[in-house]
N, C-alpha and C positions, 0 to 999 in steps of 0.2 A: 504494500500500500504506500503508497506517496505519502510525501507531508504535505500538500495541500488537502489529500484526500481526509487523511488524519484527523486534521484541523475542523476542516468540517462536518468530520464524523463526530468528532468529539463537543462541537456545538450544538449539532443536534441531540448528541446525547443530554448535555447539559441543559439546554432549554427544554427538553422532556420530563427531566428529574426534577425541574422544578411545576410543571405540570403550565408554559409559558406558552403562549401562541406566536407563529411567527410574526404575524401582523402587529403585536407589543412591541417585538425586539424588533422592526425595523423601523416603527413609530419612535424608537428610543433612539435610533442610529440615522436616524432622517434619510431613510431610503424607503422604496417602493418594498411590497409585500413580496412580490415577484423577483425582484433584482433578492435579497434577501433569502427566498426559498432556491435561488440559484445557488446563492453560499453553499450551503446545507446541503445540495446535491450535487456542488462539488464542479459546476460549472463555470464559479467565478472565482478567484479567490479574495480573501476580506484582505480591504486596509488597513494598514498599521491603526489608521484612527477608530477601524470600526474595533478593530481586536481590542482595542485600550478600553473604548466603552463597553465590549463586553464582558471585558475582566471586569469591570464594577457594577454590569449588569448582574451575571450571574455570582459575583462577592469569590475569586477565585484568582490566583494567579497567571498570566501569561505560560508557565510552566503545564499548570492544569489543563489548560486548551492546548499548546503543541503537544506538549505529552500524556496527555490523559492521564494524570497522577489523579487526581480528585479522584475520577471516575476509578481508576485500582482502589484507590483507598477503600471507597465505598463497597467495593466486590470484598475485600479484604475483615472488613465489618462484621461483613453480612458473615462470614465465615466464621467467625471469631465467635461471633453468638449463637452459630448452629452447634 
């Protein structure tokens, strides 16, 4: 998987977890719904400005979205308590 791929896997992942519609988070990044749902499927990839806004969209580090650590953590969690 590419790192662009990644990135936008791992935002989707992330706006899912928090239970977020696209149409919020690109009302929050001052883009279209569509341009937006483009990120996420990996057709376009996001600006430096949009990534910074969604590191404080979804309360996460830059880290978390290239590398998907939030998203282990939380696999990681989830295991600990079974």
């Amino acid at each position: 998987m590419s790192n662009t791929k990644t990135i936008t896997s791992n935002l989707k992942i992330l706006r899912e977890k928090r239970g977020i519609k696209q149409k919020f988070i690109a009302e929050q990044l001052g883009i279209s719904a569509n341009y937006y749902s483009q990120i996420e499927n990996g057709h376009r990839q996001p600006q430096l400005e949009h990534l910074i806004k969604l590191r404080n969209i979804f309360n996460v580090s830059l880290d978390d979205i290239f590398f998907n650590n939030e998203i282990a953590k939380c696999e990681n969690d989830k295991k600990e308590v079974s």
